[in-house]
C-alpha positions in Angstrom: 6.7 22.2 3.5 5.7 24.1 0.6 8.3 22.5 -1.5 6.9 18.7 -0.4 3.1 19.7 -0.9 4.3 21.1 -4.8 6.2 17.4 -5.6 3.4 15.7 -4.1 1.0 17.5 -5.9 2.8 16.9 -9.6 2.8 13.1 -8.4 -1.4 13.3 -7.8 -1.3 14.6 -11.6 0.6 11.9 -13.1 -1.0 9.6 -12.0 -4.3 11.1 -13.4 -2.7 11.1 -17.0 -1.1 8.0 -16.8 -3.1 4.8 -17.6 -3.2 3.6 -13.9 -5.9 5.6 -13.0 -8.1 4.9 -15.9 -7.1 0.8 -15.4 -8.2 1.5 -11.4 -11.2 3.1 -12.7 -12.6 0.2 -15.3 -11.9 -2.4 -12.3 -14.0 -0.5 -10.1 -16.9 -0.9 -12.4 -16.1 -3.9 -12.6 -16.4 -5.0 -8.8 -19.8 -2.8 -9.1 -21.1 -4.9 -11.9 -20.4 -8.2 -9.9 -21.4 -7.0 -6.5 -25.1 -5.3 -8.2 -25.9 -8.7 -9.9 -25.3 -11.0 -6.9 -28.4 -13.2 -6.9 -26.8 -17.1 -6.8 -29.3 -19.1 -6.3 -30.8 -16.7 -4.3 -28.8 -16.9 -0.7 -28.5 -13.9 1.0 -25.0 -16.1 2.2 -23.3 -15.8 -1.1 -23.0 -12.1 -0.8 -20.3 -12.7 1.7 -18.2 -15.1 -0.8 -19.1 -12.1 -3.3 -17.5 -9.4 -0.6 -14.5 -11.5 -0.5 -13.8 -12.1 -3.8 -14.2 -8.1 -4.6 -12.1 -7.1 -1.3 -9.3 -9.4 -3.2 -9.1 -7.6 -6.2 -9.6 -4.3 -4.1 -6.2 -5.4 -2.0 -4.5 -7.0 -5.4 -4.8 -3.3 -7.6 -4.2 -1.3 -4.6 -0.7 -3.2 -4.3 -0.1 -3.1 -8.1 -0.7 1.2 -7.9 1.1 1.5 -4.9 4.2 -0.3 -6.2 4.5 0.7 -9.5 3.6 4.1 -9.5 6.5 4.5 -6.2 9.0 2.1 -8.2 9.4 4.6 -11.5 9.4 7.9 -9.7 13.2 9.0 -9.6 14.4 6.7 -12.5 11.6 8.4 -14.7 12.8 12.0 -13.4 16.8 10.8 -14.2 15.5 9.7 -17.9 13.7 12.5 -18.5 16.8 14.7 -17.3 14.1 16.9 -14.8 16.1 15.5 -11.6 19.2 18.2 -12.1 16.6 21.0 -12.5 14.4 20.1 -9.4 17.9 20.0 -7.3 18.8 23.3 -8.6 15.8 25.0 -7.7 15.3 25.2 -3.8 14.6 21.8 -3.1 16.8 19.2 -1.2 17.6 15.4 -1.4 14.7 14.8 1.4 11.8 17.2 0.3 12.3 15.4 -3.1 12.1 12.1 -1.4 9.6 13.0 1.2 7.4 15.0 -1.6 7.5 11.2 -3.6 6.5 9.6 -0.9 3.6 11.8 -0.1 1.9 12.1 -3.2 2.2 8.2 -3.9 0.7 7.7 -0.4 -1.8 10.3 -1.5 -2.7 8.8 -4.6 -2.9 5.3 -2.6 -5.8 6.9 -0.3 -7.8 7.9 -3.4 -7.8 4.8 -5.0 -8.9 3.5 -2.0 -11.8 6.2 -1.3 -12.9 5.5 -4.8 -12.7 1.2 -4.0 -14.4 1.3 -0.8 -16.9 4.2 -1.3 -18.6 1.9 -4.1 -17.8 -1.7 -2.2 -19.7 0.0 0.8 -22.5 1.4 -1.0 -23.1 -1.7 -3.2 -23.0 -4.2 0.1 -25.5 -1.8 1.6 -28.2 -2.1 -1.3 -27.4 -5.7 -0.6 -26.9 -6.1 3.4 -29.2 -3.3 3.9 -26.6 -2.0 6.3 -23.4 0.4 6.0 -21.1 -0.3 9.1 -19.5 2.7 8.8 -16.7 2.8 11.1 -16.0 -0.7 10.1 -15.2 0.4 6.8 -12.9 3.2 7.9 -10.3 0.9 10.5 -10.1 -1.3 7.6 -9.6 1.3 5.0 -7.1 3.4 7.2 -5.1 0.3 8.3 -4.9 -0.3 4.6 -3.9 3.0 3.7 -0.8 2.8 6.1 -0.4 -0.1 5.0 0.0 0.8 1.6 2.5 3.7 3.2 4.4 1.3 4.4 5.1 -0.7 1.0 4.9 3.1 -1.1 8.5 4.1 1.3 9.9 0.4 0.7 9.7 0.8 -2.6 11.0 4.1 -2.7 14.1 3.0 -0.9 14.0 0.3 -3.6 14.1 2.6 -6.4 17.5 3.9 -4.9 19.1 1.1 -4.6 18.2 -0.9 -7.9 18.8 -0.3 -11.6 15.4 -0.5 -13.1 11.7 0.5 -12.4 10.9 -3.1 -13.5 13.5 -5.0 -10.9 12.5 -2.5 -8.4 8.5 -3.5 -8.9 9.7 -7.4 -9.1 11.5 -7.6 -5.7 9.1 -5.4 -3.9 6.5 -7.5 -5.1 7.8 -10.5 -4.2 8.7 -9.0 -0.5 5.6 -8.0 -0.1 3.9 -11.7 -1.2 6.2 -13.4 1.1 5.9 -11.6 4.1 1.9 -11.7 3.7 2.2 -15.3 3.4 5.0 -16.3 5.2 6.4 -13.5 7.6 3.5 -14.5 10.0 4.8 -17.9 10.0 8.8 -16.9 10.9 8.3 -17.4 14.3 6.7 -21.4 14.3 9.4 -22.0 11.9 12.7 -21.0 14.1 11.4 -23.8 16.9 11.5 -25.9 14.1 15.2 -24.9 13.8 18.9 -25.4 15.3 21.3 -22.3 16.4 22.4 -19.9 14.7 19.6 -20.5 12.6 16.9 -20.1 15.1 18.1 -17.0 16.2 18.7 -15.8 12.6 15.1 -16.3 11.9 13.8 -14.7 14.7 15.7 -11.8 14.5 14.1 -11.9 11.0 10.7 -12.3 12.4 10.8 -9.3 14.6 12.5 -7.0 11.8 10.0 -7.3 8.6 7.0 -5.1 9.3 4.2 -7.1 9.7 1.6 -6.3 7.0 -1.3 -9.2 8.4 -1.9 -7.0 11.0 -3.4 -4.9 8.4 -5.4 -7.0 7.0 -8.8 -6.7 8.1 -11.0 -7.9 5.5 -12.7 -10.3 7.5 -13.9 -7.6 10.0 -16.0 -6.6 6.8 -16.8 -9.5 5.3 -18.5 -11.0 8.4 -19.8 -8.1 9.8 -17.4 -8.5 13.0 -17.2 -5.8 16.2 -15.0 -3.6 16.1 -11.4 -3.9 16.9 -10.3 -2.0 20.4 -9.4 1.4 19.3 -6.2 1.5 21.5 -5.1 -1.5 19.2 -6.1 0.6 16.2 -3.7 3.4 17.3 -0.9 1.3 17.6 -1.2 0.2 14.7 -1.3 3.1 13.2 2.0 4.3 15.2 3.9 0.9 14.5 3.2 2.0 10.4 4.6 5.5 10.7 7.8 4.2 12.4 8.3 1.9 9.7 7.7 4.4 7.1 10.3 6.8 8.8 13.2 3.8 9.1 12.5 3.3 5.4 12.0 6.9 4.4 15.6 7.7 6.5 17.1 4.7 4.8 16.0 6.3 1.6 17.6 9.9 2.2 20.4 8.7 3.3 20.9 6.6 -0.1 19.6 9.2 -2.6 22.5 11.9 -0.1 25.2 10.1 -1.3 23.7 8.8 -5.1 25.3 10.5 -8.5 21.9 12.4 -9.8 23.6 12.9 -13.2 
């Protein structure tokens, strides 16, 4: 564990001196500046359009620092010839995976602490309310949902040649089962065998990242969702994350490091 917690931590660092962090932080101010000036007309309605728009751009850069800080990991350690050294200390195939994947999903949740920390505290002076453990069930489904796509595109990395064609597929994954993964299931009745039971089989594969999205519970200040629904969830991410985390030791097990 030791070896997992010291790859993870080197990741948390990188991502500090890198430019993501410092883009992550500007946009932050950004959604501040917005959310401090809303006064449209002066409707206390229009903070909710406000909410939504900033919860957008909250989901759209968490998805842009998940992806492409996961999709250059290993090909930036093979270019920088640091991959054969980390090997020959004592460190496996799968602590070097599994320390990635930790310290991307690591980095992930502080984005998002820093995001929803000043979204909350700027509806409050607005709402004059701070729903607290609304804001954490929809920032912990989106944290796991964020693991989930962080060990996708890990396994990505693996497989494909560049950082760039990596970040472009999972991208595009990601955007179509958002927008149309929900939608698998109304299409196959649409459809003749074998299709229909191609796409079904398809529907009930892809992990289902709508179920994560939980904006509106904020936006309209909605009850709670039951917590036994919460924790499955929760469980349905992790068992995603370990097919795609297995899939991704068993690639890098048998991959030429050199």
């Amino acid at each position: 564990m030791r070896n997992i917690f010291a790859v993870a931590g080197v990741v948390l660092k990188e991502l500090y001196r890198r430019k993501d962090f410092y883009v992550l932080f500007i946009i932050t101010i950004l959604i501040c500046v917005v959310m401090a000036s809303v006064n449209i007309f002066n409707d206390a309605k229009i903070v909710r359009y406000l909410k939504e728009i900033c919860l957008l751009l909250v989901w759209l850069s968490s998805l842009v620092i998940a992806i492409t800080t996961t999709a250059r990991q290993i090909p930036a350690e093979r270019e920088n010839r640091t991959l054969l050294p980390l090997l020959a200390k004592p460190l496996t195939r799968p602590q070097l995976i599994i320390g990635k994947f930790l310290g991307c999903w690591l980095a992930c949740g502080l984005t998002l602490l820093c995001f929803y920390v000043f979204f909350g505290a700027l509806s409050a002076s607005r709402e004059h309310q701070w729903p607290l453990l609304n804001y954490f069930q929809t920032a912990t489904l989106h944290w796991f949902m964020l693991g989930i796509i962080v060990a996708m595109t890990l396994l990505g990395s693996l497989v494909f040649a560049a950082p760039s064609s990596t970040s472009t597929i999972c991208f595009v994954v990601v955007g179509g089962i958002l927008f149309v993964g929900r939608h698998l299931d109304q299409v196959a009745l649409t459809l003749h065998e074998p299709l229909r039971a191609i796409v079904n089989a398809l529907y009930f594969t892809i992990p289902h990242l709508e179920f994560y999205d939980l904006r509106d519970l904020v936006i309209h200040n909605w009850p709670l969702i039951p917590w036994l629904y919460f924790a499955l969830a929760l469980l349905y991410a992790l068992g995603y994350m370990g097919v795609f985390l297995t899939g991704a030791c068993l690639v890098f097990s048998r991959k030429a490091v050199n």
